[in-house]
N, C-alpha and C positions, 0 to 999 in steps of 0.2 A: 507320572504326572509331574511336572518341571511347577516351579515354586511359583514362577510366573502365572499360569494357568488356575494357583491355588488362590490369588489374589482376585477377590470378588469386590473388595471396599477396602479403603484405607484400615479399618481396624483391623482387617485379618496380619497387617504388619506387627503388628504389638507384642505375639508371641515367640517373633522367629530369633534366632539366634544370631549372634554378631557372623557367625561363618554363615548362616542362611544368606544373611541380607546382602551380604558379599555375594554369594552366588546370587542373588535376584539381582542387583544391578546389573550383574554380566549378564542372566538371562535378557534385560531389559536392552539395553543395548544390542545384542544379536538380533531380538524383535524387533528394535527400528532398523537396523540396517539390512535388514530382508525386508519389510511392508516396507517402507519407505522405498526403497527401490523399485519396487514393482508400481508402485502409484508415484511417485514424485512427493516433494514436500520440504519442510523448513529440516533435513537432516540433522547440519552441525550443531543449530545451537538447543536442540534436542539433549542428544550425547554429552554435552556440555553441563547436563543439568540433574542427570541420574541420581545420579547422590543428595544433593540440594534438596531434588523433590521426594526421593521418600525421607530424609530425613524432616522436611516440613510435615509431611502427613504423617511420623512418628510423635512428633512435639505436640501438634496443632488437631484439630479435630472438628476437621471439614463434617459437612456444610455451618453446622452451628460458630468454627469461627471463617468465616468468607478468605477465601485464599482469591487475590485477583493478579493475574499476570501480566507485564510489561513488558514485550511485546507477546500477543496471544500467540504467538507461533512457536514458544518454547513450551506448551502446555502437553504435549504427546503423553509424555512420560506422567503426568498428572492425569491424564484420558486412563491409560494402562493400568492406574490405582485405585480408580474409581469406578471400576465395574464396567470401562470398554477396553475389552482385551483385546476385541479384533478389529486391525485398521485394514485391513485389506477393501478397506471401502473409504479409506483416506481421499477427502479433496471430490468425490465423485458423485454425480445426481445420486440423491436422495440417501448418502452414506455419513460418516464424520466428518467434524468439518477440522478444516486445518487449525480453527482457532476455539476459543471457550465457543459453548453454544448452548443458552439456557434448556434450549428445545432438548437436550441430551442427558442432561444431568443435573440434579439441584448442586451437585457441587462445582459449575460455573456461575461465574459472576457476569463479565465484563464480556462483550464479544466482538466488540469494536475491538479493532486490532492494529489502529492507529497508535502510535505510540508519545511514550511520557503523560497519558492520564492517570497510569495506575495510582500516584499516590493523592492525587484531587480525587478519585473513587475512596482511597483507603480514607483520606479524612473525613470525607461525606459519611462514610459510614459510620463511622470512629463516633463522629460527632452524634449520630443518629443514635448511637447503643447505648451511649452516655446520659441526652436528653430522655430516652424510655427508658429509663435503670436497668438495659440489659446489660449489667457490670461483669455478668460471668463469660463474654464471647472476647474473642481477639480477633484483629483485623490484620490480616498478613499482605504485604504486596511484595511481589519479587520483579525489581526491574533490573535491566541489562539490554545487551545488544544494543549499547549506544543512546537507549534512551535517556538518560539521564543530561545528554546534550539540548533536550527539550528545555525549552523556558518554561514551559508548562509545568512538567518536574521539577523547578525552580520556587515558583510561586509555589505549587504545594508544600513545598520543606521551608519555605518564609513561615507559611500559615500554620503546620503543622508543630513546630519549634515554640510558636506562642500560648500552645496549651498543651502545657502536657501530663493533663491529669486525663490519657487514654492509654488504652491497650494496641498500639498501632507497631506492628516486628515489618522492617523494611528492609528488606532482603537486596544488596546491592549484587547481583550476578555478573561479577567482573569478569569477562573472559575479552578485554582491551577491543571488542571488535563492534561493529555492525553489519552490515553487508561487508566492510574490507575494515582495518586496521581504526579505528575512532581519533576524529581530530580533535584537537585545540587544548584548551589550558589545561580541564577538566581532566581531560584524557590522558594530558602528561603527567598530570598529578598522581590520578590514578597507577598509570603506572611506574611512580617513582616508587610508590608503596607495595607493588608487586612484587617489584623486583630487585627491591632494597637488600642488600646481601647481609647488612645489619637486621633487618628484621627476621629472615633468614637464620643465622646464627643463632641469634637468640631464641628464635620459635625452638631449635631443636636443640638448643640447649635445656633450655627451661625445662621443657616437656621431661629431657631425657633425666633430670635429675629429680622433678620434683616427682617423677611418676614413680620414684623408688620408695614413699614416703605412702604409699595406698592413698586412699580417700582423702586423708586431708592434703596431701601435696597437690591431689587432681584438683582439691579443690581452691589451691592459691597457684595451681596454673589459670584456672578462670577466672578465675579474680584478676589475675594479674594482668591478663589479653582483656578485660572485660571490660574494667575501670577506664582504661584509657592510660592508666598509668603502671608505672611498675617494673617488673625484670624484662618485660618484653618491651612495652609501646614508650618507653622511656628512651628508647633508640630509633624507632621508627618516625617516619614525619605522617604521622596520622592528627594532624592539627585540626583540618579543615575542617571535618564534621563535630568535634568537641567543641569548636568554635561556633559552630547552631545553635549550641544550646542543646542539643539532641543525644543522648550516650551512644555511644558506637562501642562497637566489638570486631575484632579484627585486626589485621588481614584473617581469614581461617581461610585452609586449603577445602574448598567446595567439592573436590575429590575424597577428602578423606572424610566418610561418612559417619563417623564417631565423634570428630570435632565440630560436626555441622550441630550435629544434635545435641551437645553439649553449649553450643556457644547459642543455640536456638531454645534451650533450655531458660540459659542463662538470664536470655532477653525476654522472655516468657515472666522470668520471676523479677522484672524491673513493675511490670504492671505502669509502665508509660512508653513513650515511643521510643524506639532504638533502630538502629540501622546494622545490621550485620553485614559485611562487607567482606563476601565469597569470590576465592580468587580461584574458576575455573581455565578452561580451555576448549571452546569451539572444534566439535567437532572430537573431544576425547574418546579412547578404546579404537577408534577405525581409523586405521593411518591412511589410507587415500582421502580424508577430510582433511586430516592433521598437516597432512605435507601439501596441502593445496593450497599455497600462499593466497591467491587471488580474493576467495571467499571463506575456504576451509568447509566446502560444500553447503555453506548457508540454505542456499537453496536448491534442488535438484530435481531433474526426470526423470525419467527411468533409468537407473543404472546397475551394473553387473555386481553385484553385492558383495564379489572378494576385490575385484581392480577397482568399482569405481571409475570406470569406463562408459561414459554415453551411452545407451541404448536406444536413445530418440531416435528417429528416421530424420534422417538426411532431408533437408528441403531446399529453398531455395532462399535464399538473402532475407534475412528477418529485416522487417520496419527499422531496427533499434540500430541494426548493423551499419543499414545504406543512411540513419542519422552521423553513425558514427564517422564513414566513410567521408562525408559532405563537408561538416562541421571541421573536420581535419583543414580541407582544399579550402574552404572560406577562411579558416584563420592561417595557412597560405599567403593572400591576397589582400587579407583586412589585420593588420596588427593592433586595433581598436577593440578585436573582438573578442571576448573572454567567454568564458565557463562557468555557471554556477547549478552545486545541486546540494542536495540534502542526503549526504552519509550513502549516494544511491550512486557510483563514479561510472563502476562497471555495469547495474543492470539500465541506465539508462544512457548506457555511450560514449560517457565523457573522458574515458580512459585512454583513449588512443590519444584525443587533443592534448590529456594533460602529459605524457609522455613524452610527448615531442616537444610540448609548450607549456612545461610544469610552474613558470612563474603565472600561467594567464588561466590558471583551473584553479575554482575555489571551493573544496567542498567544506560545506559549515557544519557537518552534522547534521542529527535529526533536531533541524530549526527554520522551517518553510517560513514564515514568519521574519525573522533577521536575514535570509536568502533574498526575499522580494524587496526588503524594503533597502539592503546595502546594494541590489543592485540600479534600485535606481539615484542612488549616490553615486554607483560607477556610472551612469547614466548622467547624471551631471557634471562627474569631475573628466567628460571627450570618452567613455568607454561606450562599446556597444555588447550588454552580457545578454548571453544566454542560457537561461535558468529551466535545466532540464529535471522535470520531476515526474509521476506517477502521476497522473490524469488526479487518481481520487486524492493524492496531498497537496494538488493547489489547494482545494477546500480550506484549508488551516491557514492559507494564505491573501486569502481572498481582500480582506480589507484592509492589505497592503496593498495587492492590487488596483484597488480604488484608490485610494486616498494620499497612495505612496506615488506611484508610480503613473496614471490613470490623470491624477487630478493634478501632476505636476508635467506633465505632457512629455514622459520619460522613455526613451528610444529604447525598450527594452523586450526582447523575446522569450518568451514561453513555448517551452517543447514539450507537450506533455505524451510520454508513453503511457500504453497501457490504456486506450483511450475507451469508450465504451463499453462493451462486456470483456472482460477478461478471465471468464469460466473459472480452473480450479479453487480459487482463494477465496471465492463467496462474495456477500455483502458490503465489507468494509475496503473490497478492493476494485470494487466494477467501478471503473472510470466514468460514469454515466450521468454525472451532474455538471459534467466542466460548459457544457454548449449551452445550458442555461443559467446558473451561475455567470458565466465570466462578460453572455451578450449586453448585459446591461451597465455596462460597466462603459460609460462616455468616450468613443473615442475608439475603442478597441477594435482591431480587425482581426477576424479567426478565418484563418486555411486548414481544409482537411483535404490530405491527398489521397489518389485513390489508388496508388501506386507509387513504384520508388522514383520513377524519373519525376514525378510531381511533387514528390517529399522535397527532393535536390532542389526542382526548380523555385520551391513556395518556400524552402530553408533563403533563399541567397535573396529571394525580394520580402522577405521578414526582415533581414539586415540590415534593407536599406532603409527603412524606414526609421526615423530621428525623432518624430515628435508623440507616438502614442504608445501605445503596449499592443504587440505584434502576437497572435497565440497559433501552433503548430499542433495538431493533436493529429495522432496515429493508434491503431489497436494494439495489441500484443500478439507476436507470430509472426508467420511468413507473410511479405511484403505481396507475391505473386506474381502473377504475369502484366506486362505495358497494356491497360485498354486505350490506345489511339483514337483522338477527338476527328470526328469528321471535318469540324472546321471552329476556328477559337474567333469567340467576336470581340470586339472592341473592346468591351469594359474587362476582359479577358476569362469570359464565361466559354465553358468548354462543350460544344454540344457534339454528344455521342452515337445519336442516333436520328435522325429525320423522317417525317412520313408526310407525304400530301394531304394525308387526312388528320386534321389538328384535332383531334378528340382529346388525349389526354399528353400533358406535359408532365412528365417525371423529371421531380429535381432532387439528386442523388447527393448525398453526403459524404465526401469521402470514399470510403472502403463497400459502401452500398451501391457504388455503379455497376458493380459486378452483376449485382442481385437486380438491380434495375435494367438492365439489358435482356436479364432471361427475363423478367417480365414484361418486356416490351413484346419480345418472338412474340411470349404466350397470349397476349392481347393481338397480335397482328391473324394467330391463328384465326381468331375470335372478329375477324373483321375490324377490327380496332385500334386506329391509329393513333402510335406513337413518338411523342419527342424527349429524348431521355438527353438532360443539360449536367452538367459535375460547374458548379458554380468557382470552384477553390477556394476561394475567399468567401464565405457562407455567410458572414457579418464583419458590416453591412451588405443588405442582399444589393447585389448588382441590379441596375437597373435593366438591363436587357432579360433578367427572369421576368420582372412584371410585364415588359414588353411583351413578350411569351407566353405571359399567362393570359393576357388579353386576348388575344389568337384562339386558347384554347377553351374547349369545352368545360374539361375538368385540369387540376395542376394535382399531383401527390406530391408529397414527400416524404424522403425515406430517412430516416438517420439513428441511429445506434447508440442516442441519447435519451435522457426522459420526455418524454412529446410536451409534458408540460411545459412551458418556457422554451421550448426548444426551436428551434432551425425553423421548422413549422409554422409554429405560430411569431416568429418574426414576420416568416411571407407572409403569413393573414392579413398581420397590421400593415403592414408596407402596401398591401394590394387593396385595402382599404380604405386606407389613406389617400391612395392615387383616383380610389373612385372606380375598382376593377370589382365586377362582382363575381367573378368568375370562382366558381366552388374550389374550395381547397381539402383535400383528404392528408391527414398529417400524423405520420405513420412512425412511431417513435417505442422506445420502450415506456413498460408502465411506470407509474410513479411508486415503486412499493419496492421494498430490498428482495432482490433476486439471489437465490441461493446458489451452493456450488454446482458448476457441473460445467459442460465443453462449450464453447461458443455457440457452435450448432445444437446440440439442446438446449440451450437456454432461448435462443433465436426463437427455434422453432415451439417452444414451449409457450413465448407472448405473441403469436403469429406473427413473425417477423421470416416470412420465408415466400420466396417470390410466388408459390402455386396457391397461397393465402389471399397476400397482395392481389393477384392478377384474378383470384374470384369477386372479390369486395369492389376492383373497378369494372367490370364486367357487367355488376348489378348497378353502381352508380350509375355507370352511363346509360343504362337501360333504364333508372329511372328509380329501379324499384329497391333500392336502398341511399339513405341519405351520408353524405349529402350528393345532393341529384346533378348531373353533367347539365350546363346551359344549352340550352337549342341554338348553336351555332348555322348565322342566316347571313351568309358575305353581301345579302341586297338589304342592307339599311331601313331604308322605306318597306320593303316586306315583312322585316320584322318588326318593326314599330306595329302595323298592322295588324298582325300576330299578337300584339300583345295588349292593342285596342281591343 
């Protein structure tokens, strides 16, 4: 039985030996890099944190004191000490989820996997255990992977600095990265104190003299890194956090699992808030992370667990790529046109434009928020940016959106990857609120292509546009095959399919024309005639949909957002307005957090699958399910009659 296997809960750590706990890290890490390969999943900055996390659940004594994580996707190794040993169900319907997940364990907290709340959760709670004299718990947060470039993270450590009669241990998980390399001030800060050779020297000085001295020398080496001042940090530039108001400890090597618990000891016996500031490495023990500049395998599919070699199938041109592809040739042609994203260069494209056009790419880190709102400053100082992020981190962004950009009538585009359900990641990454969030927003035109040559086309006329906020939204995956419009009308509404018999018009959103075509056969089986339209520009709805829908019997719509507020129910009102009574069926996902699992199960799990679809209109237009198809009568006078 391997050590790993013996671990049921964090306390069973308590009795093992300094060589034990060495061999369980290594065990730990061989564990992630065989599960994680076989399922996919947040690898490097897993690895990165072995030591970190069981030295926190050596000090700390989950669940009584709340350990919450910054970003949830470095929590694996915190899964593996808490009584889930097996992830071979990593990321997959109805297994563990890649992030905290109350539903799993009382020792998660947070499972929003958004990042830079963790320390607005630590204080809430801090504050919480203090006003109910729970005086004997502590509140741990461990943030990294670049969220600490969050303003959000910001204002917590304003608020946090002004009381600090709590138990709050802030764990800084420095390993300088996020998805690639972390920018800006913060970040060079950060790593001047990494890599300061002065700090260096002296950490192994110190150590190497005072440790000849037993206990008490250990104990004015802690003191000494502890304070803030002394034989070590009297040479290092560790100003910044001493200058909150807050005690800091550090630099400590997040590798070495003796100084973690010592320095997490340390900050235990402060009994108020402290920041310990762990200098790891993304991706440590497995050198195909470590040698992999680009992310350091941040994130991964299936891979061969000694090379670290792709195992995914081969497909065909992902959504992200044919962005990537476009955006290059438009800033080509347009040198007005810049880059912006959030610490995300590489998974949403923007790598290749900034490579070739590194003055006109701007990533700000994880700061959705100062992204929207300076690009529509570049939007007024003659720029036209485009600010590519994850469908689900506009949300954070959102009234900037409005208020920034929206109410200043600002030439600015939104590409959001990841659009709709994005299967393994769960809840806090299904892209599925942007279509109704962003439609109300004055002004705004949203395109969803349903394919790449529509991506290219709906990328170059988003550009041209100068006075409102332009939004691009795609799913996650392969892009697929060209479905060809039978014929594009005026307002430049694409119809994909036609029938003499106007029964039902399907208006397809995006990547859902697909699915709307096999619903169309499956009705024509059924006697049942179909016109399946791909609007592009889905807000505002074209005018030639209402047109269309007047014609018809019944109108569906199909789209891959929540039906509340969605796509949907804009045609209602629009068709309403116009005086159209013609039934609408509005075919969306539900409004409730959808757990992990593949696209297609998830789809087909809230009947979003066209042999569902095609029974549901089947019975509307037959009557006997609402809402009901109109009795379509091209003699006026007949049916007036009809209805006398």
């Amino acid at each position: 039985m391997s050590l790993l296997e013996s671990i049921k809960g964090p306390r069973d750590l308590d009795s093992l030996s300094p060589a034990q706990l060495e061999q369980l890290c290594h065990e730990l890490r061989e564990y992630l890099v065989s599960a994680v390969a076989r399922t996919g999943g947040h690898l490097g900055p897993n690895l990165g944190v072995v030591e970190t996390t069981v030295a926190i659940h050596r000090v700390f004594n989950s669940p009584q004191d709340p350990i919450i994580f910054d970003t949830g996707h470095q929590s694996y190794v915190h899964k593996l000490l808490t009584g889930r040993s097996d992830l071979s169900t990593l990321r997959q319907k109805n297994g563990i989820s890649g992030y905290p997940d109350r539903g799993e364990s009382e020792h998660d907290v947070v499972e929003s996997s958004h990042a830079s709340s963790s320390l607005s959760w630590a204080d809430g709670i801090a504050k919480s255990f203090r006003l109910t004299g729970q005086d004997d718990r502590y509140v741990v947060a461990v943030i990294g992977d670049g969220a600490l470039t969050g303003g959000m993270a910001w204002e917590a450590l304003n608020n946090i600095t002004d009381d600090n009669d709590r138990k709050l241990v802030i764990i800084v998980n420095d390993n300088g990265r996020s998805y690639a390399p972390t920018i800006g001030g913060l970040a060079r800060y950060l790593t001047a104190i990494r890599t300061d050779t002065r700090y260096k020297r002296a950490y192994r000085f110190s150590r190497k003299v005072l440790s000849k001295f037993g206990w008490i020398g250990n104990l004015l080496w802690l003191t000494a890194r502890g304070a803030g001042k002394g034989l070590i940090t009297a040479a290092t530039p560790t100003g910044m956090f001493p200058n909150l108001d807050i005690k800091y400890i550090g630099p400590v090597d997040g590798h070495d699992l003796k100084a973690m618990e010592q320095a997490l000891q340390q900050a235990k016996g402060y009994e108020s808030p402290v920041i310990v500031h762990a200098i790891t490495k993304k991706g440590y023990g497995f050198d195909p992370a470590m040698l992999h500049e680009d992310d350091q395998f941040h994130a991964v599919g299936q891979i061969d667990p000694t090379t670290g070699e792709s195992l995914e199938p081969k497909g065909g041109p992902s959504w992200t790529s044919v962005f990537a592809d476009e955006i290059v040739k438009i800033a080509d042609r347009r040198d007005d046109v810049v880059g912006i994203t959030g610490a995300m260069l590489i998974p949403v494209g923007l790598d290749a434009f900034a490579k070739k056009y590194p003055s006109r790419v701007f990533d700000v880190g994880i700061a959705e928020q100062h992204a929207v709102a300076s690009a529509a400053g570049m939007a007024f100082g003659g720029l036209h940016p485009v600010v590519a992020v994850y469908a689900t981190f506009i949300n954070r962004g959102f009234d900037q959106v409005l208020m920034d950009v929206a109410l200043h009538k600002a030439g600015v585009t939104f590409v959001l990857d990841r659009a709709g359900v994005t299967g393994p990641d769960g809840p806090s990454h299904h892209g599925m609120w942007d279509l109704a969030l962003l439609q109300i927003v004055p002004g705004i035109r949203i395109a969803a292509p349903r394919d790449s040559e529509r991506l290219r086309e709906e990328l170059r006329e988003a550009v041209e546009v100068s006075d409102a906020p332009t939004v691009l939204r795609f799913p996650k995956g392969v892009a697929g095959a060209s479905i060809d419009a039978v014929r594009r009308l005026g307002d430049g509404v694409d119809v994909l399919r036609e029938s003499s018999a106007k029964d039902v018009l399907i208006v397809a959103v995006g990547p859902m024309a697909g699915m709307a075509l096999v619903i169309a056969d499956l009705l024509a089986a059924q006697g049942i005639g179909a016109t399946v339209v791909d609007p592009r520009w889905v807000v505002p709805v074209p005018k030639s949909v209402l047109e269309l829908s007047q014609k018809h019997r019944l109108v569906v719509s199909i789209e891959d957002g929540v039906k509340v507020g969605g796509v949907g129910t804009r045609i209602r009102q629009d068709l309403r307005s116009a005086q159209i009574d013609t039934a609408l069926n509005e075919i969306g996902l539900p409004d409730e957090f959808l757990a992990a699992a593949t696209r297609g199960e998830i789809l087909e799990e809230v009947g979003l699958t066209a042999q569902s679809i095609a029974r549901d209109i089947v019975a509307q237009v037959l009557g006997a399910k609402v809402p009901h198809a109109k009795q379509l009568d091209s003699d006026p006078v007949a049916r007036l009659a009809n209805l006398n």
